[in-house]
C-alpha positions as CSV (number, residue, x, y, z in Angstrom):
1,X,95.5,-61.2,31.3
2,X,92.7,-61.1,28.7
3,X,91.3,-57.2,29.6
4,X,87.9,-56.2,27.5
5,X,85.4,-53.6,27.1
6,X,83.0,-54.6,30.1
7,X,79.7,-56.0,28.7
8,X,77.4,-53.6,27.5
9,X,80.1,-50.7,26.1
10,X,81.1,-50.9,23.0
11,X,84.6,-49.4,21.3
12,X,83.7,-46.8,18.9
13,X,86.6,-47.5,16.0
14,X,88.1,-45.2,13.6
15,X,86.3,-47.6,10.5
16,X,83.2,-46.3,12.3
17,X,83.8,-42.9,14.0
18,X,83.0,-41.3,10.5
19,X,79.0,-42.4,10.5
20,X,78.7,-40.9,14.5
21,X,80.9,-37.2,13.6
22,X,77.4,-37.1,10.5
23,X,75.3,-37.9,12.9
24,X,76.2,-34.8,15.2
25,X,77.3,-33.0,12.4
26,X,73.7,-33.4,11.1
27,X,72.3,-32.8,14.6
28,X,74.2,-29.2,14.9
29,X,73.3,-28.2,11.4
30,X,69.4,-28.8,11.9
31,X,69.3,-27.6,15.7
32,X,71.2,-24.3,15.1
33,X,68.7,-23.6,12.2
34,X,66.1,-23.4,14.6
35,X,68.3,-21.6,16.8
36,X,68.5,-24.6,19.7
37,X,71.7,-24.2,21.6
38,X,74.2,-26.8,22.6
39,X,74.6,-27.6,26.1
40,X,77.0,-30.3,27.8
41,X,76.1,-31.7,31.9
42,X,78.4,-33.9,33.7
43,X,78.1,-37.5,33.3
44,X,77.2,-38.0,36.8
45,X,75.2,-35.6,39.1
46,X,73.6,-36.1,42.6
47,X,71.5,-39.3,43.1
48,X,68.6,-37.9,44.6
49,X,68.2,-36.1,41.1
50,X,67.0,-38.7,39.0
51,X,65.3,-40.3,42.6
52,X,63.1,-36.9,42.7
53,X,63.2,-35.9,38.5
54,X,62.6,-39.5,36.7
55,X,60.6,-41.0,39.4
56,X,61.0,-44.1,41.9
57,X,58.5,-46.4,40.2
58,X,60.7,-46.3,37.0
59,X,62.6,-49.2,35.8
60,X,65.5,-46.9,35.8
61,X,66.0,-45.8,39.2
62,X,64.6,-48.9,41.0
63,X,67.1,-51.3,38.8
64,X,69.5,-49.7,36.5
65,X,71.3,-46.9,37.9
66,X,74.9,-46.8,38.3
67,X,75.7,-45.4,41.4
68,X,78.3,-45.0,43.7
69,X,79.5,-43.2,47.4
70,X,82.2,-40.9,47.3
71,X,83.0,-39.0,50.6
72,X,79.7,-40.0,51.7
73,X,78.1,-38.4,48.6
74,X,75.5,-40.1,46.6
75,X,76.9,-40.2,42.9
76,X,75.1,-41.9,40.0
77,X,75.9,-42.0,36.3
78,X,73.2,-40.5,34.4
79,X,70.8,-42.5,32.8
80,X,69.0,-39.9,30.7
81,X,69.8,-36.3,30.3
82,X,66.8,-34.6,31.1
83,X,66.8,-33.9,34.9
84,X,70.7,-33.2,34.5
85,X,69.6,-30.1,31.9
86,X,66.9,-29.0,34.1
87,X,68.6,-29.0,36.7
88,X,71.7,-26.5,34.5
89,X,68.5,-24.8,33.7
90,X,68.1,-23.5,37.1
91,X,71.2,-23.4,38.5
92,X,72.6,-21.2,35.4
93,X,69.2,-18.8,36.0
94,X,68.0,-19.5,32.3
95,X,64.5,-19.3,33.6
96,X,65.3,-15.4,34.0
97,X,65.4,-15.4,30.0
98,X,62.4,-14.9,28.1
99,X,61.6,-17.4,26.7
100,X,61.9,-19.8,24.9
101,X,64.9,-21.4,26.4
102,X,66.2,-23.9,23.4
103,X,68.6,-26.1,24.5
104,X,70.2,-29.5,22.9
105,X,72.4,-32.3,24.0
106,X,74.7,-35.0,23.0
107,X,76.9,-37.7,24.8
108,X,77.1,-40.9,26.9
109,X,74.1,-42.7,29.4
110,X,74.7,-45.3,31.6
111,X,71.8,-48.2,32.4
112,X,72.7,-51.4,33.9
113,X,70.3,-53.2,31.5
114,X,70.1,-56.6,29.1
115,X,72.3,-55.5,26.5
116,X,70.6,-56.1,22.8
117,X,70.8,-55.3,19.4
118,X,71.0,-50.9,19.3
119,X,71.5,-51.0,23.2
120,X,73.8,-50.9,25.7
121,X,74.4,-50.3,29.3
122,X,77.0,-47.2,28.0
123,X,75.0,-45.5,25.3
124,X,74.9,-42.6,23.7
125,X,71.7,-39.8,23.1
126,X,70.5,-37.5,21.2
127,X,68.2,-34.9,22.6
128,X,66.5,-31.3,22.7
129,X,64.8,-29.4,25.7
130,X,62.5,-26.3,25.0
131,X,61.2,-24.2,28.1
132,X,59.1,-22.0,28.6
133,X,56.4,-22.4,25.7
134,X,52.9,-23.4,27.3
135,X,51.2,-23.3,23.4
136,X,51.6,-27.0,21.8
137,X,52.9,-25.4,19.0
138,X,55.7,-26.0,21.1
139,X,55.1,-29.6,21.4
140,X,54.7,-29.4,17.4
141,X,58.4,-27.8,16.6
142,X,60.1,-30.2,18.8
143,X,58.4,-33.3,16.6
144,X,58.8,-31.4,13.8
145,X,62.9,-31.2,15.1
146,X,62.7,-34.7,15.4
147,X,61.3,-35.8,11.7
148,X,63.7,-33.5,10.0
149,X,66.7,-34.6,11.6
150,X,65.9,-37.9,11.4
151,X,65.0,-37.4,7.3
152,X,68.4,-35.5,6.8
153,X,70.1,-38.5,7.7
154,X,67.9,-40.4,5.1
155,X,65.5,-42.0,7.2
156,X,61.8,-41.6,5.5
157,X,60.2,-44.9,6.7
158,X,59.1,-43.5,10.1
159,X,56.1,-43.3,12.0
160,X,55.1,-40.8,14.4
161,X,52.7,-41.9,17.3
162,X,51.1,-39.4,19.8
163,X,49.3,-39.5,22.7
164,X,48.0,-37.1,25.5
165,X,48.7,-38.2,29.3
166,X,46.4,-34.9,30.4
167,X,47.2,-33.2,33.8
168,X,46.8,-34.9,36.9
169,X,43.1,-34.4,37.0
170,X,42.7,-36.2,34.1
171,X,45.0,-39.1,35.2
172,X,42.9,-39.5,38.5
173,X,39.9,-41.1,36.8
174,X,41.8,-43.1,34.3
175,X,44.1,-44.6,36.6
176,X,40.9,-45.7,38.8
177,X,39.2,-47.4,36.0
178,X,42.8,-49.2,35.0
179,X,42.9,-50.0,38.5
180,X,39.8,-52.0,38.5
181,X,40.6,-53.3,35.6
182,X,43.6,-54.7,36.2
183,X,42.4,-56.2,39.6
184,X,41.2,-59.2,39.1
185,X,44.4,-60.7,37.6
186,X,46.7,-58.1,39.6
187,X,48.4,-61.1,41.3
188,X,49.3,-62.7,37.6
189,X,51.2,-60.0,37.0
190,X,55.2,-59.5,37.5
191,X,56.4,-58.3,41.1
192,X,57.3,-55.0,38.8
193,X,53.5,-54.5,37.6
194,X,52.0,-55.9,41.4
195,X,54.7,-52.4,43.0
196,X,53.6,-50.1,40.3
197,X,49.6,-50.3,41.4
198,X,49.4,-48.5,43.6
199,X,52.5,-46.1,43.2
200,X,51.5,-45.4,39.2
201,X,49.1,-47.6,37.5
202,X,50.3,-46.0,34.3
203,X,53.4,-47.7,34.8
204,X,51.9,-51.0,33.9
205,X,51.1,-49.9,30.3
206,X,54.5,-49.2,29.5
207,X,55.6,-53.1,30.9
208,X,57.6,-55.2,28.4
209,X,57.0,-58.3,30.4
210,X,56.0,-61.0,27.9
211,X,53.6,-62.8,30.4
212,X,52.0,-59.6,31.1
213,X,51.5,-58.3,27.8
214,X,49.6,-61.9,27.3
215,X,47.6,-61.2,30.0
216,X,46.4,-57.8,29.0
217,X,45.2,-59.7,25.8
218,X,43.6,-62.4,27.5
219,X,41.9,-60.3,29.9
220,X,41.3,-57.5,27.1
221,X,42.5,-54.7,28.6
222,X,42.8,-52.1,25.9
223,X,39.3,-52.8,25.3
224,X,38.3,-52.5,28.9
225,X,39.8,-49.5,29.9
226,X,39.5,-46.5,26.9
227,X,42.6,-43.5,26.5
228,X,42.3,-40.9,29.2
229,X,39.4,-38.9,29.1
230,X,40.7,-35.3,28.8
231,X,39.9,-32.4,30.6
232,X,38.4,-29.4,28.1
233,X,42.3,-27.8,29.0
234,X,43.7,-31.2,28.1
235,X,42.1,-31.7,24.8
236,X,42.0,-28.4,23.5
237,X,45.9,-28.7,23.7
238,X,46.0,-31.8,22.2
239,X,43.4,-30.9,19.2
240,X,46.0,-27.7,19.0
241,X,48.9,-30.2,18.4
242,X,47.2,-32.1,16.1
243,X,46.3,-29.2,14.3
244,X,50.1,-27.8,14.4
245,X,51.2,-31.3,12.8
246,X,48.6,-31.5,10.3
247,X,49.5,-28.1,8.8
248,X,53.1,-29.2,9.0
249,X,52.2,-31.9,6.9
250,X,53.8,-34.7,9.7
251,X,51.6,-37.8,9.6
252,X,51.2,-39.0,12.7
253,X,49.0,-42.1,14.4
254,X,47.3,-41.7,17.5
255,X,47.8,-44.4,20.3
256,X,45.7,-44.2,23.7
257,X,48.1,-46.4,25.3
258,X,51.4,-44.7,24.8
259,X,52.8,-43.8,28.1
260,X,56.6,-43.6,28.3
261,X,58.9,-45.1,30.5
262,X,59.2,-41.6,32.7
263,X,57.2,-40.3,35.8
264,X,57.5,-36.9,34.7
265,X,55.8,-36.7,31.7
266,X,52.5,-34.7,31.4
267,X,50.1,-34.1,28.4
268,X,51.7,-34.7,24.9
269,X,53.8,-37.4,24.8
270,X,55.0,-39.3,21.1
271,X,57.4,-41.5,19.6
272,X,59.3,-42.0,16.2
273,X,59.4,-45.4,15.4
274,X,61.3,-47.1,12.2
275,X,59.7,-50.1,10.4
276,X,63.6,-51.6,10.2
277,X,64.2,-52.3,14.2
278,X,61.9,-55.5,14.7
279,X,60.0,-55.1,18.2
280,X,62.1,-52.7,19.6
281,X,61.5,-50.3,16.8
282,X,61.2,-46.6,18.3
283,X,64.3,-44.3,17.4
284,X,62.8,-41.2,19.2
285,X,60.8,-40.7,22.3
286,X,59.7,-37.8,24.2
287,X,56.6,-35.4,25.9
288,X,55.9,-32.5,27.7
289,X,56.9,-32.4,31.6
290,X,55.2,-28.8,33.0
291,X,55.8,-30.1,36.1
292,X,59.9,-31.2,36.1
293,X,61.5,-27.8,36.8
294,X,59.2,-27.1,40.0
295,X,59.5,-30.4,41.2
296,X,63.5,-29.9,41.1
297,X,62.7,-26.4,43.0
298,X,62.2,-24.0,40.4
299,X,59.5,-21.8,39.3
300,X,56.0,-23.4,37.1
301,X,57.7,-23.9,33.9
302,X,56.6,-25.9,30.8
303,X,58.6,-27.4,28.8
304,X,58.3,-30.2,26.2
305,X,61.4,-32.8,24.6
306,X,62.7,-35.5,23.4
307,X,65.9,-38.2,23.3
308,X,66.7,-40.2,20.4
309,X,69.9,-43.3,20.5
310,X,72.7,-42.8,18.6
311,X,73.5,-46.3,18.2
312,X,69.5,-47.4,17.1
313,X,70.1,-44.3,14.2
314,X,73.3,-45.5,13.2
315,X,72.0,-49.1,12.7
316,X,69.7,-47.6,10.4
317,X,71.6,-45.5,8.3
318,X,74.1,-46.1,5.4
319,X,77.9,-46.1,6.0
320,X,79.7,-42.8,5.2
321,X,82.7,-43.4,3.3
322,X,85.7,-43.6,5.2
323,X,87.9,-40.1,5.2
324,X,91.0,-39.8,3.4
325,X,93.5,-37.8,4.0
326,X,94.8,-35.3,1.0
327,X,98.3,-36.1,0.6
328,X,100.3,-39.2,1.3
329,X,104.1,-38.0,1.0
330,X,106.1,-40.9,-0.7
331,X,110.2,-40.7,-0.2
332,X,113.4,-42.4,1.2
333,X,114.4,-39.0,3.0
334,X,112.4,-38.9,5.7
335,X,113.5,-35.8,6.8
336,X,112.5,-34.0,3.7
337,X,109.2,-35.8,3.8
338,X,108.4,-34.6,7.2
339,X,109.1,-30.9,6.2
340,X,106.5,-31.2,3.5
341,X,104.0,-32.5,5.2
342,X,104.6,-29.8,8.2
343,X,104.1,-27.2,5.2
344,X,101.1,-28.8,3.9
345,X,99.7,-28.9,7.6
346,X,100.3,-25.7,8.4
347,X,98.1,-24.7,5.4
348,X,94.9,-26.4,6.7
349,X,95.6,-29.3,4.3
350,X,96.0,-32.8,5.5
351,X,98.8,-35.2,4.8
352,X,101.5,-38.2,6.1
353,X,104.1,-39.6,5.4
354,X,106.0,-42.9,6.1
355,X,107.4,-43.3,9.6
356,X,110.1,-46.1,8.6
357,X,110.9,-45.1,5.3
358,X,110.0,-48.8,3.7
359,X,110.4,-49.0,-0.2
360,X,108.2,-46.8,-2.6
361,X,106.3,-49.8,-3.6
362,X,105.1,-50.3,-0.1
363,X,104.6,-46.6,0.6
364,X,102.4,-46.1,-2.7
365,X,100.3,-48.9,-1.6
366,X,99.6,-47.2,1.7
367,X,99.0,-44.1,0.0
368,X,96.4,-45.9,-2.5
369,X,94.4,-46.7,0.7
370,X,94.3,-43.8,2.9
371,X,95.1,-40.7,0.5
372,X,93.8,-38.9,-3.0
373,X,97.4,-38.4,-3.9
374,X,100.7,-39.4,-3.0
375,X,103.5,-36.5,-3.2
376,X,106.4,-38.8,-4.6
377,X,109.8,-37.0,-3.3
378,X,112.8,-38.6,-4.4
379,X,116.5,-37.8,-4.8
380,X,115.7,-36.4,-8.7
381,X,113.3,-34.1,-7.3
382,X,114.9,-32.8,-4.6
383,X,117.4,-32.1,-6.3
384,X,115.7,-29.8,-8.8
385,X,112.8,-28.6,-6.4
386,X,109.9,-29.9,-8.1
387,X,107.5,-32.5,-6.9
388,X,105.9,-35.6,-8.8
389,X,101.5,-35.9,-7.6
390,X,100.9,-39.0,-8.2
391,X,96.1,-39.0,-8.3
392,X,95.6,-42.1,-7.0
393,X,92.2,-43.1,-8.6
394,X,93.2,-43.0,-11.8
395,X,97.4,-42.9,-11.6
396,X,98.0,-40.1,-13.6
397,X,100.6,-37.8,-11.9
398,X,102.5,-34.9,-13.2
399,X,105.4,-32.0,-11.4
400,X,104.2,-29.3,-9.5
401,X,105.6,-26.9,-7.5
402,X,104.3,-26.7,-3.7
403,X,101.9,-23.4,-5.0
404,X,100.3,-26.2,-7.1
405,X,99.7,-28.8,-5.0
406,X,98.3,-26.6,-2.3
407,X,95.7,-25.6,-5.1
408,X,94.3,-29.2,-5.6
């Protein structure tokens, strides 16, 4: 029987493990600057969590959750991390801190989706979570966050689109005018867009549909209906943000139609998109959801972040040479050899040796592939106590003494 990976996972190999540990290396390094703490949620949590937190006209919960019964329990895989550390939020009482409340997150999602090039249905995110912060210079840091991780992994040809969704009283108007927009060709449409109508209209922005972006063209919607009109709370928060970003010298584009994929997003809401993806270009997305942590039965709380895919950002960046390990031990005795290395292990310095003892040629060409030197141990210098290092990039080698090589 022919057992592999199910479709839309992926085996992370040790040839490529090296690019993801810089990733999250680089993600703990420029979070903990700004003093955003680590948090890890279960990979599954109560269904009616993402039902009530993402929202039941998303793609998400209506098509590609992964869920299951388990003594009569509701179970489902998450498929974003953002209810799951909202609801930690609560249940660990971090609203009780003053704020801000930093937190960041890394690890697997699960989507039962078309698996294409930097997606799968098991893939892995990047994200951050501030609470707390009502100010947009809030909004501002957690962009800011964004652009300077994704530049410390080497990535400068980005663009930043924002957008304001406004409050509720905002959306009210807009979605009627959509409404009548869309209308007339309303039937056109895919079943998804003809459900999200009357649920949320704003849905229909966000549709990848190829018929029904054709038909927005045709029928010229973005012409039609104009961005939100903004409440004077509204814009002045937006205008602060843009203000924030300006100063921090983050060039951004402003696009009336960016919406998101989530229900709960309110006010600010951007992406990070790279000019190396093709269509499906945006490496970061995120927005402001005031309204998440009462609606999951805690207490008025804004809060504002963002989640970025690991595998899109490794696409993108240049491979990280692949580790070596100090010290490759070379020697018939393998007894001998496994003492040394044991030493040189004990002293926080990494090293092998050759399980089956094969002939020195064939343990110096392993060496030459997976170490910086290889320790060559053999009946001449055992017997006098002395070791031959053998630097592999060059050959030259010379005897030391084990206070030596534990110098190098």
């Amino acid at each position: 029987m022919n057992i592999k990976a199910p479709k839309g996972t992926k085996d992370i190999l040790p040839s490529e493990i090296r690019n993801w540990q810089h990733i999250e290396k680089t993600a703990n390094d420029i979070f903990s600057r700004a003093d955003f703490k680590e948090i890890r949620t279960p990979i599954f949590e109560d269904t009616c969590l993402f039902e009530r937190g993402v929202g039941d006209t998303t793609d998400i919960v209506n098509k590609e959750m992964y869920t299951f019964i388990k003594s009569d329990r509701s179970l489902t895989l998450r498929p974003e991390n953002t209810a799951g550390v909202v609801r930690a939020y609560l249940e660990h009482n971090f609203y009780r801190e003053s704020p801000p409340v930093k937190l960041w997150y890394k690890g697997p999602m699960f989507r039962y989706e078309r698996p294409q090039a930097g997606r799968q249905r098991q893939f892995h995110q990047i994200g951050v979570e501030m609470f707390g912060i009502q100010d947009a210079s809030a909004d501002a840091e957690c962009i800011m966050l964004a652009v300077e991780f994704l530049k410390a992994l080497g990535l400068n040809d980005l663009t930043v689109e924002i957008n304001s969704l406004g409050c509720n009283i905002c959306r009210r108007e807009y979605k009627d005018r959509l409404k009548k927009a869309i209308a007339p060709f309303l039937n056109e449409l895919c079943e998804d867009c003809q459900n999200r109508y009357e649920k949320n209209p704003l849905r229909i922005l966000d549709c990848k549909n190829e018929n029904c972006t054709k038909l927005f063209e045709k029928y010229n919607l973005k012409e039609t209906v104009s961005g939100i009109e903004l409440c004077p709370e509204c814009s002045e928060h937006y205008n602060k943000l843009k203000t924030y970003l300006t100063a921090l010298n983050i060039k951004y584009t402003e696009n009336t139609f960016l919406v998101r994929g989530l229900d709960y997003y309110t006010k600010t809401v951007f992406e990070i998109k790279s000019n190396n993806l093709g269509s499906q270009n945006a490496v970061c997305g995120g927005g402001r959801y005031d309204g998440l942590v009462e609606l999951l039965g805690g207490p008025a709380t804004p809060a504002v972040g963002w989640a970025m895919g690991v595998e899109r950002i490794n696409s993108l960046i240049p491979q990280v040479n692949s580790y070596k390990i100090k010290f490759f031990v070379v020697s018939d005795n393998q007894l001998e050899a496994f003492k040394l290395v044991s030493k040189l292990r004990q002293q926080g310095i990494s090293a092998d040796f050759d399980y089956n003892a094969r002939k020195f040629a064939k343990q110096l060409e392993k060496a030459s592939k997976i170490a910086e030197y290889a320790i060559i141990l053999g009946e001449e210098e055992i017997k006098n106590n002395y070791f031959t290092v053998k630097k592999l990039s060059d050959s030259s080698q010379e005897k030391m003494d084990f206070e030596d090589i534990i110098k190098l």
